[in-house]
C-alpha positions as CSV (number, residue, x, y, z in Angstrom):
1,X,139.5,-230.8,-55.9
2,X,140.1,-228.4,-58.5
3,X,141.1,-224.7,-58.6
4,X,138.3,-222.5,-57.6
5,X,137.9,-219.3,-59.9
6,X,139.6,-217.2,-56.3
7,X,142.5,-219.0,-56.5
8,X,143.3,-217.1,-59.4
9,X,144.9,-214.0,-57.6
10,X,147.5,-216.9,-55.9
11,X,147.8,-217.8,-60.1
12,X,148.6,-214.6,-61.2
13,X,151.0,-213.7,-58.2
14,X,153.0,-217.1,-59.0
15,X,152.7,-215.7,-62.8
16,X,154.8,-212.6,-62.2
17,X,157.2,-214.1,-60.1
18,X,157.7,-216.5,-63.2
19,X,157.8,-213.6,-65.4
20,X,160.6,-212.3,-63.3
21,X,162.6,-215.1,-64.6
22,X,161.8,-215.8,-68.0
23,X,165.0,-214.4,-69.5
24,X,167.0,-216.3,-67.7
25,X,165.4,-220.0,-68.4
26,X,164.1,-222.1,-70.9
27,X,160.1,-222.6,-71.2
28,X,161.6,-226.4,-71.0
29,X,163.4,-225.3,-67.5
30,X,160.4,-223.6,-66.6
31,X,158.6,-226.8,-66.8
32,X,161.2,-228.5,-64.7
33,X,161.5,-225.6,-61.9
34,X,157.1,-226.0,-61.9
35,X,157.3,-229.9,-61.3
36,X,160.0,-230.4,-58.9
37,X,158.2,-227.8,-56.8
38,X,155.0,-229.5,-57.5
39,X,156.3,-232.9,-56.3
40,X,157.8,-230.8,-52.9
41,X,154.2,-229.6,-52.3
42,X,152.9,-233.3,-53.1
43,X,155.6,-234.5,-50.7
44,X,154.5,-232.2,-47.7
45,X,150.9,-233.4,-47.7
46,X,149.1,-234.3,-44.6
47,X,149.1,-238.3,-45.9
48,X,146.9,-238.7,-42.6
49,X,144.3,-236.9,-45.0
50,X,145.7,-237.0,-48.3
51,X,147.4,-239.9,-49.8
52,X,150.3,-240.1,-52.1
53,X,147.2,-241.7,-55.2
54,X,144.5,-238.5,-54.6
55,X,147.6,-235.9,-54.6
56,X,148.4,-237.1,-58.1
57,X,144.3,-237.5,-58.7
58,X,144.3,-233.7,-57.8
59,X,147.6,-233.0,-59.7
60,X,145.6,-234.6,-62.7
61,X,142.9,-233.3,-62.7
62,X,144.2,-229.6,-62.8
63,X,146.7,-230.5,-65.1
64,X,144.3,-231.3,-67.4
65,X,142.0,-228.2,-66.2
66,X,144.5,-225.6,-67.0
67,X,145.5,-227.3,-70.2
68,X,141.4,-226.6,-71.2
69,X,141.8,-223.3,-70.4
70,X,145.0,-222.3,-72.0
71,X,143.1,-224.0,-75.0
72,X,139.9,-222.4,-74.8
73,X,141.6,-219.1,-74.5
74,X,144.1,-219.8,-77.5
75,X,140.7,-220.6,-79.9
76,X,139.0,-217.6,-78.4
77,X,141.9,-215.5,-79.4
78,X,142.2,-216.8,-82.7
79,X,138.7,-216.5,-83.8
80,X,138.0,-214.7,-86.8
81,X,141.9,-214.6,-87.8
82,X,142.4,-217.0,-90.6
């Protein structure tokens, strides 16, 4: 499953709260704060219905999703300035 284009009010609301704290943490702490809560959320899956393999398959796979897009938008940003 990956993020659907809705889910990006939820993004932008988990943005500003991360904004709220940018001067007072690293981008390197930032990092850490963002996976320990991702492995909390992986951790209080359903594993019924989702297993501990496809939580990491979806972690994945939006990992490298957002990567993409942070990309795409750097290049489309940059275009033209040389």
């Amino acid at each position: 499953m990956l993020a659907k284009p809705e889910h990006e009010v939820a993004y932008n609301d988990l943005i500003q709260l991360l904004r709220e704290h940018a001067e007072k943490v690293t981008s390197v702490e930032m990092l850490a704060i963002a996976s320990n809560m991702l492995g909390k959320l992986v951790a209080m899956q359903d594993q019924r219905m989702i297993t501990p393999s496809i939580a990491m398959e979806i972690v994945v796979k939006n990992m490298e999703e957002g990567n993409k897009q942070v990309i795409e938008n750097l290049r489309l940003k940059s275009e033209g300035n040389a």
